[in-house]
C-alpha positions in Angstrom: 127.4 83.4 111.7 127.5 87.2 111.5 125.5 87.0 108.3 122.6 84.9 109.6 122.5 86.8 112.8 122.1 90.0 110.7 119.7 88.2 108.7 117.4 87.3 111.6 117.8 90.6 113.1 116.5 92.1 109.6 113.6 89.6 109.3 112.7 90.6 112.9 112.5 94.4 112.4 110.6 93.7 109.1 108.0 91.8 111.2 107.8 94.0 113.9 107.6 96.9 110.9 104.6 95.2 109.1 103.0 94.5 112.8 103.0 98.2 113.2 101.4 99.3 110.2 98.7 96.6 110.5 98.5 98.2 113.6 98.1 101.8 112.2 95.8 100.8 109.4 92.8 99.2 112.0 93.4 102.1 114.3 92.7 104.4 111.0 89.8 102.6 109.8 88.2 102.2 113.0 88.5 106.5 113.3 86.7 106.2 109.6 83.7 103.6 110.5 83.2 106.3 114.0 83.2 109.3 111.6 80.7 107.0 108.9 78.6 106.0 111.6 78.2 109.7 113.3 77.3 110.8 110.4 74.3 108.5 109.9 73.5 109.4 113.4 73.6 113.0 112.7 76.0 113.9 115.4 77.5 117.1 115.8 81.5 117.8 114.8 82.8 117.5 118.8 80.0 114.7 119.4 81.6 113.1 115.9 85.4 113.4 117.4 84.2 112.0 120.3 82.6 108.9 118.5 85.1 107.7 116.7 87.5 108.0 119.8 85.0 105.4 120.8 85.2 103.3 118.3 88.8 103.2 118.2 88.6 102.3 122.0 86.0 99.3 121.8 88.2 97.5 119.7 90.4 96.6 122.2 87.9 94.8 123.8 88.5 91.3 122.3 90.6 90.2 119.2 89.3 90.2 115.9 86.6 92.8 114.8 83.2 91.7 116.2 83.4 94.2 118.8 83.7 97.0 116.5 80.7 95.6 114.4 78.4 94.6 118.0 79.1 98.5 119.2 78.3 100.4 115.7 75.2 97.8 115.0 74.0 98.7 118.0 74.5 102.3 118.3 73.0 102.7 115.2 70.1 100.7 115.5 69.9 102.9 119.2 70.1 105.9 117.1 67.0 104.8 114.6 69.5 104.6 112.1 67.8 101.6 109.8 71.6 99.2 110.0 72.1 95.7 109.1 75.4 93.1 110.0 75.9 93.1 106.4 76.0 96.5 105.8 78.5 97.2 108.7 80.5 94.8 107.8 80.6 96.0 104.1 81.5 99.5 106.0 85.2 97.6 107.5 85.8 96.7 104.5 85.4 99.6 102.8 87.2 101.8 105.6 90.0 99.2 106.0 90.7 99.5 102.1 90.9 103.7 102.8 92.8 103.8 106.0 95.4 101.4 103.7 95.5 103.9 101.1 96.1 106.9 103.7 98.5 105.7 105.2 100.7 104.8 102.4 100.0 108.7 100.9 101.7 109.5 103.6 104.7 108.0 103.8 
């Protein structure tokens, strides 16, 4: 029994591993789509910072990421910033693919 237990036990801290990083990777893209989208609003380094602490923030609001895409749509189109669904949702994408690519430079 020793074996399965030690099995489960490394299957477990595997999952709980790759939950983590999943974790790490929307956090990280989510502090890239705040930086992309200041930018387009022309917003000051600290104002910038700020942002995509925001970002970061509103996607804890519900699961998946249509809160993320609902509050940069519309603080872009607030900003005058000329911003389509499509386009923000290319944006995830994009930043998703780059936070996955940090973080595994890093380790």
């Amino acid at each position: 029994m020793t074996t399965f237990d030690d099995r489960e036990k490394a299957f477990e801290a595997k999952f709980a591993h790759d939950q983590e990083f999943v974790f790490r990777v929307t956090a990280r893209r989510n502090r890239l789509l705040g930086q992309w989208a200041a930018a387009l609003m022309k917003l000051t380094p600290e104002e910038t910072d700020a942002y995509a602490k925001s970002v970061v923030q509103a996607d804890f609001e519900e699961a998946g990421d249509e809160d993320v895409v609902r509050k940069l749509l519309g603080d872009l189109i607030a900003a005058g910033v000329d911003m389509d669904d499509a386009t923000v949702r290319a944006a995830i994408n994009d930043k998703a693919i780059e936070a996955r690519r940090q973080l595994l430079e890093a380790l």
